[in-house]
N, C-alpha and C positions, 0 to 999 in steps of 0.2 A: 508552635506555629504562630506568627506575626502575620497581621495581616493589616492593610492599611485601603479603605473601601471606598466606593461612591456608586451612584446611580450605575455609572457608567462601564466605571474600571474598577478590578481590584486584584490587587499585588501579593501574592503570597511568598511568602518564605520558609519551605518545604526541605525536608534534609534528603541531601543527595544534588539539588538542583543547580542553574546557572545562577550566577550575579546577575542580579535587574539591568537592563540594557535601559537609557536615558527616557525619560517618557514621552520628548517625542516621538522617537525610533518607534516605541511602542501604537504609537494613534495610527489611525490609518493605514496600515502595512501594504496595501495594493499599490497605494503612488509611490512608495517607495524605490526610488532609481534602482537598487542592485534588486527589485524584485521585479523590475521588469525584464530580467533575463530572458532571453528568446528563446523557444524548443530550437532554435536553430544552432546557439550556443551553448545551450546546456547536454548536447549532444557532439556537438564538437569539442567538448573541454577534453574528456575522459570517455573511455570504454565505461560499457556498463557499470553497474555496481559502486561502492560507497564514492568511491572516485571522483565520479561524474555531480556531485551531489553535496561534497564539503564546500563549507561556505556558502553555499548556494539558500537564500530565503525561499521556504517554501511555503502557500498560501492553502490551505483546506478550499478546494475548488476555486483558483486561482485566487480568490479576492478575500478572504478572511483568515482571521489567527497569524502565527508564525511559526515555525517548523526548521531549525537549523541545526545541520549536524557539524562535527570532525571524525575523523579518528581513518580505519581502513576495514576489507572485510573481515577482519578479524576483531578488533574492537571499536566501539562505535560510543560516540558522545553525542549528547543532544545539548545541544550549547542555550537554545533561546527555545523556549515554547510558550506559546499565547495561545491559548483557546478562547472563542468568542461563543456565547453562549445565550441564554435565556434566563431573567430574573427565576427564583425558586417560588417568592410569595409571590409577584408577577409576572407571571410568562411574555407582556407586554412589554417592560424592561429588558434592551441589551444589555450585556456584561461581557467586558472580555478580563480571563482570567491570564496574569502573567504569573507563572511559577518559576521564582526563583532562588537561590538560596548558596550557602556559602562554597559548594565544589558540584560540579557537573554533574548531571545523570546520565551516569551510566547505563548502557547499554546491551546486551549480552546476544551474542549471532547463538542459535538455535538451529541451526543448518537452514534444510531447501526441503522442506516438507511439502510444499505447494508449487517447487521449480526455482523458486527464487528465495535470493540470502534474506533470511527472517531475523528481526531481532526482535527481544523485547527489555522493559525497562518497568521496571517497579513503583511506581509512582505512589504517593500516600492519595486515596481517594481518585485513582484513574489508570489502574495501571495498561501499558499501551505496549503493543505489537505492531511491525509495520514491515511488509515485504519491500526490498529496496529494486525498481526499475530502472532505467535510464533518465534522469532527468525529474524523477517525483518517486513518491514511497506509498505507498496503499495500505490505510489503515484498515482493517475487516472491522464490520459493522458491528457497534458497542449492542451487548445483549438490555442492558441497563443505560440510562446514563449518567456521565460521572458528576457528582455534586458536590462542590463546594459551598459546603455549609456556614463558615465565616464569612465567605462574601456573597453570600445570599444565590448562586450561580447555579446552573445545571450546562453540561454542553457533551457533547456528543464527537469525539475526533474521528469518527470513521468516515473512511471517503480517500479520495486520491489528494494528494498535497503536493502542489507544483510550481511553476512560474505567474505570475499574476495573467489569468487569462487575457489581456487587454496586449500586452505585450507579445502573443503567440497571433495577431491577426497573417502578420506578415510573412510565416513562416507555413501556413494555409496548404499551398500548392505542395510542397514537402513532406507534411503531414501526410495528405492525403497519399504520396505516394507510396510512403511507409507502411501507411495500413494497409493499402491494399496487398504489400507484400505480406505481412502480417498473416493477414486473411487467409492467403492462398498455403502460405506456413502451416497455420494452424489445420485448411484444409488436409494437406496430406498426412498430417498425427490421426485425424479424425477417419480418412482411410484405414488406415492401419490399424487403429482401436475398432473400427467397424467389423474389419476381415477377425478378431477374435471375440469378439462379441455372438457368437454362435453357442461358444464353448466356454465363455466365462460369464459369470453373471455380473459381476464386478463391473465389465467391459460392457454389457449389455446398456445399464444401469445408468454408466456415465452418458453412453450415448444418447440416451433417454432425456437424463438432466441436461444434454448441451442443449438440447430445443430450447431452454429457457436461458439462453447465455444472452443474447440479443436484447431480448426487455430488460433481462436484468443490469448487463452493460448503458443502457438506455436511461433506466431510472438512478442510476448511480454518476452520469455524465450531464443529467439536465441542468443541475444546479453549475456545472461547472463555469465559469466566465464566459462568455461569447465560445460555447463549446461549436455552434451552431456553425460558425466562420470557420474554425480552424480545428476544430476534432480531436483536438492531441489529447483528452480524457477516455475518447473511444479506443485510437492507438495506442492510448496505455494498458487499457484492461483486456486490449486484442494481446497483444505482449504475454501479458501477466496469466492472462488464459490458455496460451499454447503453450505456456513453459510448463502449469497444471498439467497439460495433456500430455507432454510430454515424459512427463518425471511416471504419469499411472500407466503409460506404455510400459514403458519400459519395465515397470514392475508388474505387469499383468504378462510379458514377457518372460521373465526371470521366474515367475509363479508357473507357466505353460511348460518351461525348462525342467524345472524341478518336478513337475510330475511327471512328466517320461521320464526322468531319469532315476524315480520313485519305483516305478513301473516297469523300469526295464530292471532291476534291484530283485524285483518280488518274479521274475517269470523267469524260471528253472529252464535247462539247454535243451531240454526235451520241446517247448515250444509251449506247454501247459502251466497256466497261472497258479500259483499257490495260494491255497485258499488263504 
């Protein structure tokens, strides 16, 4: 590992990783012209999924780090990543850490365990998962966080990573419409997980936990850029949440299937269960 530091910045060179991108490119990533992509256009480029999202700068709550993919949903590059972070001796020191190094990190899709194509990547000192939405990727929240010890850093990539929130003002009115479809989406899953929720506990359970989807959507959206104006952090995790609801339907479903058809297995023509 090479590493070259300062207060500010520091540059690692990690096996598996990108080529260092210039170190202007690196300072400031939020004014960056291709990161002020609009939810207007990053939804119009591509259909969901990796698609919508190559090439595309993506910012850890619109306005920090860098986040860049290629590839398709089958395999998946992460071309540029900067994490922004907190001194290790100083918690009062920024640091953004750029990792990069002489060929790509790779990425590996893991299916739709949560609804949505997941991948993950191996990283020395941070390894990362991140479910792919339309237009940004949702990291789930680090148990730890990851520390780069050469450049004195600690930082933390969980969180949604998107278009520089300053750039999604305009596209406000839109947002909002989407979520409210969103909403009404996610309403009818939660129907229908309700009506089996009687007779599964699994079902019961979730139901349970959704009462806390709203704070927690909440607390995961404040930090976003001017989420306040234009919402697309709430419309994301509304997304990301119904596709969840969706995927434990269905298998609280195909679990409801299999035991009648368990049942209907064990009970003899006479009409009497087998012990």
């Amino acid at each position: 590992m090479l590493v070259a530091a300062s207060e500010a910045h520091a540059q690692l060179v990690l096996p598996g990783a990108a080529p260092a991108a210039p170190q202007a490119a690196a300072s400031t990533p939020a004014k960056s012209k291709n990161a002020g992509a609009s939810a207007k256009n990053a939804k119009a480029a591509a259909a969901p999924g990796v698609a919508s999202l190559v090439g595309r700068p993506l910012l850890l709550n619109g306005k920090t780090g860098l986040f860049q993919i290629s590839g398709d949903d089958t395999t998946v590059t992460i071309d540029k990543l900067q994490l922004a972070g907190e001194g290790v001796s100083d918690p009062s020191q920024r640091c953004l850490v750029d990792i990069v190094g002489e060929k790509p990190i790779q990425a590996t899709n893991v299916g739709r365990p949560d609804g949505l194509e997941r991948f993950e990547a191996d990283i020395p000192a941070c390894p990362i998962a991140f479910d792919v939405l339309n237009g940004a990727v949702l990291v789930p929240p680090q148990i730890t966080a990851c520390v780069f010890k050469a450049a004195d850093c600690q930082t933390s990539p969980g969180g949604l990573w998107g278009p520089d929130g300053s750039s999604l003002v305009g596209d406000a009115a839109t947002v909002a419409k989407e979520r409210a479809q969103a909403e009404k989406a996610m309403g009818k899953v939660l129907q229908g997980i309700e009506a089996l929720a009687q007779d599964s506990p699994a079902a019961a359970n979730l139901m349970q936990d959704q009462t806390a989807f709203a704070g927690q959507r909440d607390e995961t959206c404040r930090d976003y850029l001017k989420e306040s104006v234009h919402g697309f952090c709430a419309l994301q995790l509304t997304e990301a949440r119904t596709a969840l609801l969706e995927t434990r339907l269905a298998e609280f479903r195909a679990q409801g299937a299999k035991a009648k058809s368990d049942k209907a297995k064990k009970k003899p023509k006479n009409g009497a269960e087998q012990p």
